[in-house]
FIPASE-877274 format. One record per residue (C-alpha): y, x, z; residue number from 1. Coordinates in nm, 3 decimals. Layout:
<sites>
[site [Y X Z] NUM] ...
</sites>
This chain:
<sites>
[site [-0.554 -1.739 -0.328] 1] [site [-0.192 -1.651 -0.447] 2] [site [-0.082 -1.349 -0.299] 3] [site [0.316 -1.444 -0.191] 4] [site [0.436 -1.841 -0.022] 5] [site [0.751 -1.888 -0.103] 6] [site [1.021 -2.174 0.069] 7] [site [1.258 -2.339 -0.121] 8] [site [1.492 -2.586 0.037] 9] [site [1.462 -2.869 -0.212] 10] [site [1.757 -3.077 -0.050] 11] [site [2.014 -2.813 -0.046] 12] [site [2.283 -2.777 -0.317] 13] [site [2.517 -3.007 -0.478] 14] [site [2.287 -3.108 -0.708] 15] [site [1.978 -3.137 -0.496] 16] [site [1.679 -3.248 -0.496] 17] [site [1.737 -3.269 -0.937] 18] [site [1.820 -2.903 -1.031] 19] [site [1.574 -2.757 -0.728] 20] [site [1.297 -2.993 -0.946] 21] [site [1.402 -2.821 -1.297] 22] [site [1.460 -2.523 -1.157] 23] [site [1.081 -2.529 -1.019] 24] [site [0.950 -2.675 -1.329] 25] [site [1.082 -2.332 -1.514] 26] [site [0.984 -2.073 -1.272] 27] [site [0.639 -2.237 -1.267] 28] [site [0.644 -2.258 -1.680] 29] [site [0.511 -1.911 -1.614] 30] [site [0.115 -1.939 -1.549] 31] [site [0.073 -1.562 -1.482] 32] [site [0.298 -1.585 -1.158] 33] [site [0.080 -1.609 -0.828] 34] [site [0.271 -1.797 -0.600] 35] [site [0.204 -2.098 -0.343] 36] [site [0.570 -2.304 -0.357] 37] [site [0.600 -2.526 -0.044] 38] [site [0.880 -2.792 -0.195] 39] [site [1.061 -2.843 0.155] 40] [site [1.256 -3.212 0.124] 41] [site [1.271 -3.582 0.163] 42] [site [0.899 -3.669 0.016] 43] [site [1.058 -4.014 -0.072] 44] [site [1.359 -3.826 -0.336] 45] [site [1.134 -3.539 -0.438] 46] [site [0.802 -3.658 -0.545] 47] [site [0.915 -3.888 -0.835] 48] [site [1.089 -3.604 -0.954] 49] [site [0.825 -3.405 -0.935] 50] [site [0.607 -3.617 -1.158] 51] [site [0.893 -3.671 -1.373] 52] [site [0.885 -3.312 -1.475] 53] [site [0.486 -3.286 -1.499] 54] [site [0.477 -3.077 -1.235] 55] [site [0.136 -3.141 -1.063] 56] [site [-0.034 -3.124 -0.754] 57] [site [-0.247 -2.823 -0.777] 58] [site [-0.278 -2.459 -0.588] 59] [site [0.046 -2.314 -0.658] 60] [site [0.258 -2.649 -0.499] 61] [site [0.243 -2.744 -0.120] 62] [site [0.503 -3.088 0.004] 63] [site [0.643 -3.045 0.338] 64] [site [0.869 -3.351 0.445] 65] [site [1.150 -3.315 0.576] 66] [site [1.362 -3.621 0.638] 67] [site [1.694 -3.465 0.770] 68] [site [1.961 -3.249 0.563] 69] [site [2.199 -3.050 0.681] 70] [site [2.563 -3.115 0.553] 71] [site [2.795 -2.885 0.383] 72] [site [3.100 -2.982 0.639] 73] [site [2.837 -2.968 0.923] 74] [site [2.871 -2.680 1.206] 75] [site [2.590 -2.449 1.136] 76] [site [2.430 -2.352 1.501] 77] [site [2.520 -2.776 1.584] 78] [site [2.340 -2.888 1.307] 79] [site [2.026 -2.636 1.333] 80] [site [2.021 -2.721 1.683] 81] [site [2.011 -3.091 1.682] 82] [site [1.818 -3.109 1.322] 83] [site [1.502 -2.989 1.368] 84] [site [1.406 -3.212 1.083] 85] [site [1.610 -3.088 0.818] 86] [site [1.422 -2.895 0.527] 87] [site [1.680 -2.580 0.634] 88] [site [1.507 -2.569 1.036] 89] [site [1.211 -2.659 0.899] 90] [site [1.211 -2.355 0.606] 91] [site [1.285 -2.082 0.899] 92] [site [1.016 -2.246 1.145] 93] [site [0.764 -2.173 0.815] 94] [site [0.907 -1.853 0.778] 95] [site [0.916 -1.726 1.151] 96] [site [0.562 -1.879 1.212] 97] [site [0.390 -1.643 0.893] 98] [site [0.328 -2.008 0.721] 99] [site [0.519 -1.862 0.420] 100] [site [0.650 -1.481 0.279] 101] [site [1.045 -1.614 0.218] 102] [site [1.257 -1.913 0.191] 103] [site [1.513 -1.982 -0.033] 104] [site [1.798 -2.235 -0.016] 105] [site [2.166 -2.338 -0.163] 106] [site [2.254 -2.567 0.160] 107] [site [2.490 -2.492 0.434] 108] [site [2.555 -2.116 0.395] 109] [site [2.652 -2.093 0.765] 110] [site [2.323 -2.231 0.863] 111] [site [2.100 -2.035 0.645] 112] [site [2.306 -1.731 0.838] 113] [site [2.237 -1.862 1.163] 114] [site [1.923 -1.932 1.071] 115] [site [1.834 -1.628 0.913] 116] [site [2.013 -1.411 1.220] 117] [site [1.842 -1.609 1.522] 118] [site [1.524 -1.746 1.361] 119] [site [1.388 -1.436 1.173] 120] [site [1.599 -1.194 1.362] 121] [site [1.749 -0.855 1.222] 122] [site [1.497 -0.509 1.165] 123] [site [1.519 -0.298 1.477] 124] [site [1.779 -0.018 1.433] 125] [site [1.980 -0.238 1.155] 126] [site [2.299 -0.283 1.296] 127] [site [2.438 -0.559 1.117] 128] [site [2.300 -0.769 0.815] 129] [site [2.435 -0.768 0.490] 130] [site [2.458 -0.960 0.163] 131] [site [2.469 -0.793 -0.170] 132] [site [2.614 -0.908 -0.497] 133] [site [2.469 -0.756 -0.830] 134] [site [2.722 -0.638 -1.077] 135] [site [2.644 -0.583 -1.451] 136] [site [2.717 -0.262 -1.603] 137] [site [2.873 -0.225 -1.994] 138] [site [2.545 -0.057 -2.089] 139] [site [2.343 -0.278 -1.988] 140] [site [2.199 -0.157 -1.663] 141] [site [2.240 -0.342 -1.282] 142] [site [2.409 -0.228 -0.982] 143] [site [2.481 -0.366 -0.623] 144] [site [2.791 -0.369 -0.420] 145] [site [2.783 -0.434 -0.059] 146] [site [2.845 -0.566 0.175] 147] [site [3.065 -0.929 -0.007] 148] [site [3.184 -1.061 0.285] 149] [site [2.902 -1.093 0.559] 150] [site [3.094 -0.866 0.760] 151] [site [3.466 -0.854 0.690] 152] [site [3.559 -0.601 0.976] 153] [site [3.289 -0.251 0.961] 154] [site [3.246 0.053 1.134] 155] [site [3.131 0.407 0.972] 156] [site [2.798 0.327 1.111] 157] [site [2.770 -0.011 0.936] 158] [site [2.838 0.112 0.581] 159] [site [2.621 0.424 0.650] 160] [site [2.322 0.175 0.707] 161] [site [2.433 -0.027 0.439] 162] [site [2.378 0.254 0.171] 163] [site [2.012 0.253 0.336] 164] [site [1.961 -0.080 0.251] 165] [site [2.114 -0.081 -0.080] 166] [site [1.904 0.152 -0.181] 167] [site [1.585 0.040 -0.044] 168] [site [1.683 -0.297 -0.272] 169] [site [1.753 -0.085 -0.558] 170] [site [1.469 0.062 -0.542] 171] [site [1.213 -0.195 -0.445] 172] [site [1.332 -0.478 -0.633] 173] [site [1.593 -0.341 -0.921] 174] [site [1.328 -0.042 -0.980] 175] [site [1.635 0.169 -1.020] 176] [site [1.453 0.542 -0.946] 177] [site [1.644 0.718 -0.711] 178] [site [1.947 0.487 -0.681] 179] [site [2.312 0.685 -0.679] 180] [site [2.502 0.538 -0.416] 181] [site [2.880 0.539 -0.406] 182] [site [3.148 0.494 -0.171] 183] [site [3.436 0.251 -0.312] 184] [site [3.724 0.442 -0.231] 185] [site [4.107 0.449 -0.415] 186] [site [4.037 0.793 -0.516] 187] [site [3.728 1.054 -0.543] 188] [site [3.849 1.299 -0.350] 189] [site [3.654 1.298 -0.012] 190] [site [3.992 1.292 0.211] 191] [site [4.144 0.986 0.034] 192] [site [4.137 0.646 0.155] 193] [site [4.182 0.474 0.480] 194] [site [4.027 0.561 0.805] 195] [site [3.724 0.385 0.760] 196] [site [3.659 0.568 0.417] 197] [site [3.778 0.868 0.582] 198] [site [3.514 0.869 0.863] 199] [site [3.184 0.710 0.615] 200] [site [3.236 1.016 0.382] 201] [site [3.082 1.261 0.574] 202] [site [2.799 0.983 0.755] 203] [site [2.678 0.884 0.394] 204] [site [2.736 1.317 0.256] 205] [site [2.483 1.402 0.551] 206] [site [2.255 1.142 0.499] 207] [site [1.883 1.255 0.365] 208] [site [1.763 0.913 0.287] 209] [site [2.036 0.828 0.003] 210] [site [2.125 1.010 -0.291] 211] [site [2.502 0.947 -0.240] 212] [site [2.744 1.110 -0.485] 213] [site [3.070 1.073 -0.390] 214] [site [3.360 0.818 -0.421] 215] [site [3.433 0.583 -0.680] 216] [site [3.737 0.394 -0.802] 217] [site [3.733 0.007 -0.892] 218] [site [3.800 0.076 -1.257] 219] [site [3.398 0.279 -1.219] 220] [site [3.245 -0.009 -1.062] 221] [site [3.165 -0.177 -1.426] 222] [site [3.070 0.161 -1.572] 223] [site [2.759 0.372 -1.491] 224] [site [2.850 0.603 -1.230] 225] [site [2.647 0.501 -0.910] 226] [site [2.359 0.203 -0.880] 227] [site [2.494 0.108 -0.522] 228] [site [2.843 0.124 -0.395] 229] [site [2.905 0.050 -0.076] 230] [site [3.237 -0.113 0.116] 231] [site [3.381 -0.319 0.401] 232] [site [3.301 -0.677 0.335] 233] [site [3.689 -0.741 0.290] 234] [site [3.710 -0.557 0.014] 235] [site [3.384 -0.660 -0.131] 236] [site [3.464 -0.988 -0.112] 237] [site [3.743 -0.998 -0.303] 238] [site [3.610 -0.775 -0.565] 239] [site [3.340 -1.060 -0.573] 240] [site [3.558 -1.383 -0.610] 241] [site [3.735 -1.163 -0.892] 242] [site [3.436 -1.039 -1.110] 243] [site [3.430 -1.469 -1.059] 244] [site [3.707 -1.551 -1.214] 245] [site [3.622 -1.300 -1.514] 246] [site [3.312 -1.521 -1.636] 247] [site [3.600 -1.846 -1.557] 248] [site [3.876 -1.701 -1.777] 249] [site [3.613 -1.596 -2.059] 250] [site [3.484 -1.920 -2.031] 251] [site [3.810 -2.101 -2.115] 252] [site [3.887 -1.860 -2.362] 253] [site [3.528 -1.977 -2.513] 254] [site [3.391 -1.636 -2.472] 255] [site [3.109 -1.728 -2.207] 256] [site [2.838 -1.651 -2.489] 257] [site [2.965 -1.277 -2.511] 258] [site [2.682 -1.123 -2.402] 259] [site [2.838 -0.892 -2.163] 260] [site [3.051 -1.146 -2.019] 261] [site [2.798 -1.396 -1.972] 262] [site [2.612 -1.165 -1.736] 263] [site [2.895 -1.224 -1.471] 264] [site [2.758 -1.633 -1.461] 265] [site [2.610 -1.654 -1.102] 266] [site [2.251 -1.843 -1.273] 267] [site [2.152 -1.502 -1.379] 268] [site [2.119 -1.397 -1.073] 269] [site [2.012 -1.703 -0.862] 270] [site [2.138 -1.605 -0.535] 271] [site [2.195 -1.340 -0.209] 272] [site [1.942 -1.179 -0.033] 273] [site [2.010 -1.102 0.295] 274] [site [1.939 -0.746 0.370] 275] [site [1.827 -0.598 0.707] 276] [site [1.672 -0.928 0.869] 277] [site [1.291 -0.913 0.883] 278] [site [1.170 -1.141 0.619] 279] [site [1.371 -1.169 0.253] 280] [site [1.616 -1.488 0.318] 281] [site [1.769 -1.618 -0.005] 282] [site [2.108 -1.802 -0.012] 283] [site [2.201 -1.971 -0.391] 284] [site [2.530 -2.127 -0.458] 285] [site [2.608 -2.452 -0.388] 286] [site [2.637 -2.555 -0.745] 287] [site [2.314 -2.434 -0.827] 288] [site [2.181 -2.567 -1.130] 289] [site [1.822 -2.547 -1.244] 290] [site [1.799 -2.128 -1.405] 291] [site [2.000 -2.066 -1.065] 292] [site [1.674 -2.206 -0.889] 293] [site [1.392 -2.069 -1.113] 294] [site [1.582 -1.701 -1.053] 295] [site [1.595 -1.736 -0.700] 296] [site [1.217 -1.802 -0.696] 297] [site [1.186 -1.519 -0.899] 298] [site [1.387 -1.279 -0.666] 299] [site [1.204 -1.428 -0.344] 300] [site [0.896 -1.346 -0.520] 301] [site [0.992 -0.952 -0.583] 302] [site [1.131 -0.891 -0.193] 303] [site [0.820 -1.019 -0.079] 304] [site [0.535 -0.867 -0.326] 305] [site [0.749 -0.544 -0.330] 306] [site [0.711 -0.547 0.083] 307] [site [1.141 -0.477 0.087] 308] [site [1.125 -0.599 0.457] 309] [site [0.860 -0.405 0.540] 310] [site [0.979 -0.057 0.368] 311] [site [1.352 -0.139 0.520] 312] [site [1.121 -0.140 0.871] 313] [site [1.024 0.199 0.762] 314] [site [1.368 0.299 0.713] 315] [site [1.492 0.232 1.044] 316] [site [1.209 0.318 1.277] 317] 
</sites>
């Protein structure tokens, strides 16, 4: 029996149900991976494609039909509301009901939020959810920054929890030992920055479940001076859309095959995970192609065999 179910939203993405096939048809070019993939979509769109690519019907690939899909212009709590149909409602019914470990999708990102914050609910004690972006480092190594713009307005006591759960993912799914966790600040001293760096200095100094050392400037965030930093979704945000526009520019200055610059192109990476919900959520970007898919499988499959949700549980009891 394969030990983790995973979800995948078949329909959802600019490019769906075509690149959510390919992408499949990669992830499952792997015959040592364990998994059980319920394909969650219009049985009428996918199955050709499925057959198209070889893949087959065998113990690693469940069909659930879902004949609705929820639009990108659509309101998110509307649309899960009145489409209980769609192959997003019908992913977080699977994945509130135990039917399968996580559920992945690059369809309405406002509905996979709703969704994620109503259907599978946050981990007692978390505060507020947040979604992570992984930045490459010059030598090589990964880090995370968080929060990217789940919550655009913190408190102390937000970022303070988000070090917790950067870590935890660091740890658990980057196998970074002991992950250094840094405060993005406009200076290193500890009195410098605004009054929201001002008052997380001392929360994230005190706390005994991170290994925080200190601030760190935006010109450190590339180099290797802490595996998580931590910030205000605001500011992460923007730092986000920028480290964007990097892989843009070096791809129009035909320098996308550099191989530190190519690590900025969002496929690498699949998608987000949302952290601090109770079961690992995984939103891709709506242009998605088909390595964007096969890595989100792969990242739904390391939240749930490393048991993130459950050690984040841990955490906060």
């Amino acid at each position: 029996m394969p030990k983790v179910r995973i979800g995948i939203d078949m329909m959802g993405g600019d490019y769906a149900p075509s690149e959510a096939v390919k992408g499949l048809a990669l992830y499952l070019n792997d015959d040592t991976i364990e998994t059980l993939i319920y394909c969650i979509g219009s049985e009428t769109e996918m199955v050709p494609l499925l057959q198209s690519h070889g893949i087959q019907y065998d113990e690693r690939i469940e069909i659930v039909h879902a004949p609705e899909i929820i639009g990108y212009n659509e309101h998110p709590t509307k649309a899960l509301r009145e489409k209980q149909k769609s192959s997003i409602a019908i992913g977080f019914h699977l994945l509130s009901t135990g039917k399968i470990d996580a559920f992945v999708s690059a369809g309405n990102t406002g509905a996979m939020l709703v969704g994620a914050m109503y259907s599978i609910k946050t981990v007692d004690g978390v505060l507020r959810p947040t979604i992570p972006t992984l930045v490459p480092k010059l030598n090589g190594n990964t880090g995370l920054l968080l929060d990217v713009g789940m919550n655009a307005d913190c408190k102390p006591e937000h970022l303070n929890q988000f070090a917790i759960l950067g870590s935890q993912y660091a740890e658990s799914v980057l196998d970074i030992e002991n992950p250094r966790v840094g405060l993005l600040n406009v200076g290193e001293e500890a009195e410098k920055g605004n009054l929201l760096c001002q008052a997380t200095y001392p929360l994230l100094k005190e706390n005994k479940q991170i290994n925080f050392i200190g601030n760190i400037e935006g010109r450190d965030l590339f180099k290797d001076k802490a595996d998580v930093v931590v910030c205000d979704g605001f500011t992460g945000n923007i730092v986000l859309k920028m480290a964007e526009s990097i892989y843009e520019i070096a791809a129009h200055r035909h320098l996308e095959d550099d191989e530190y610059l190519h690590r900025f192109h969002y496929e690498n990476y699949g998608g987000t995970p949302i952290l601090g919900i109770a079961k690992p959520v995984i939103i891709g970007h709506g242009i998605s192609n088909d390595k964007a898919f096969k890595n989100m499988l792969i990242q739904a499959m390391q939240m749930a065999e490393s048991d993130f949700c459950g050690k984040v549980k841990t955490d906060f009891a």
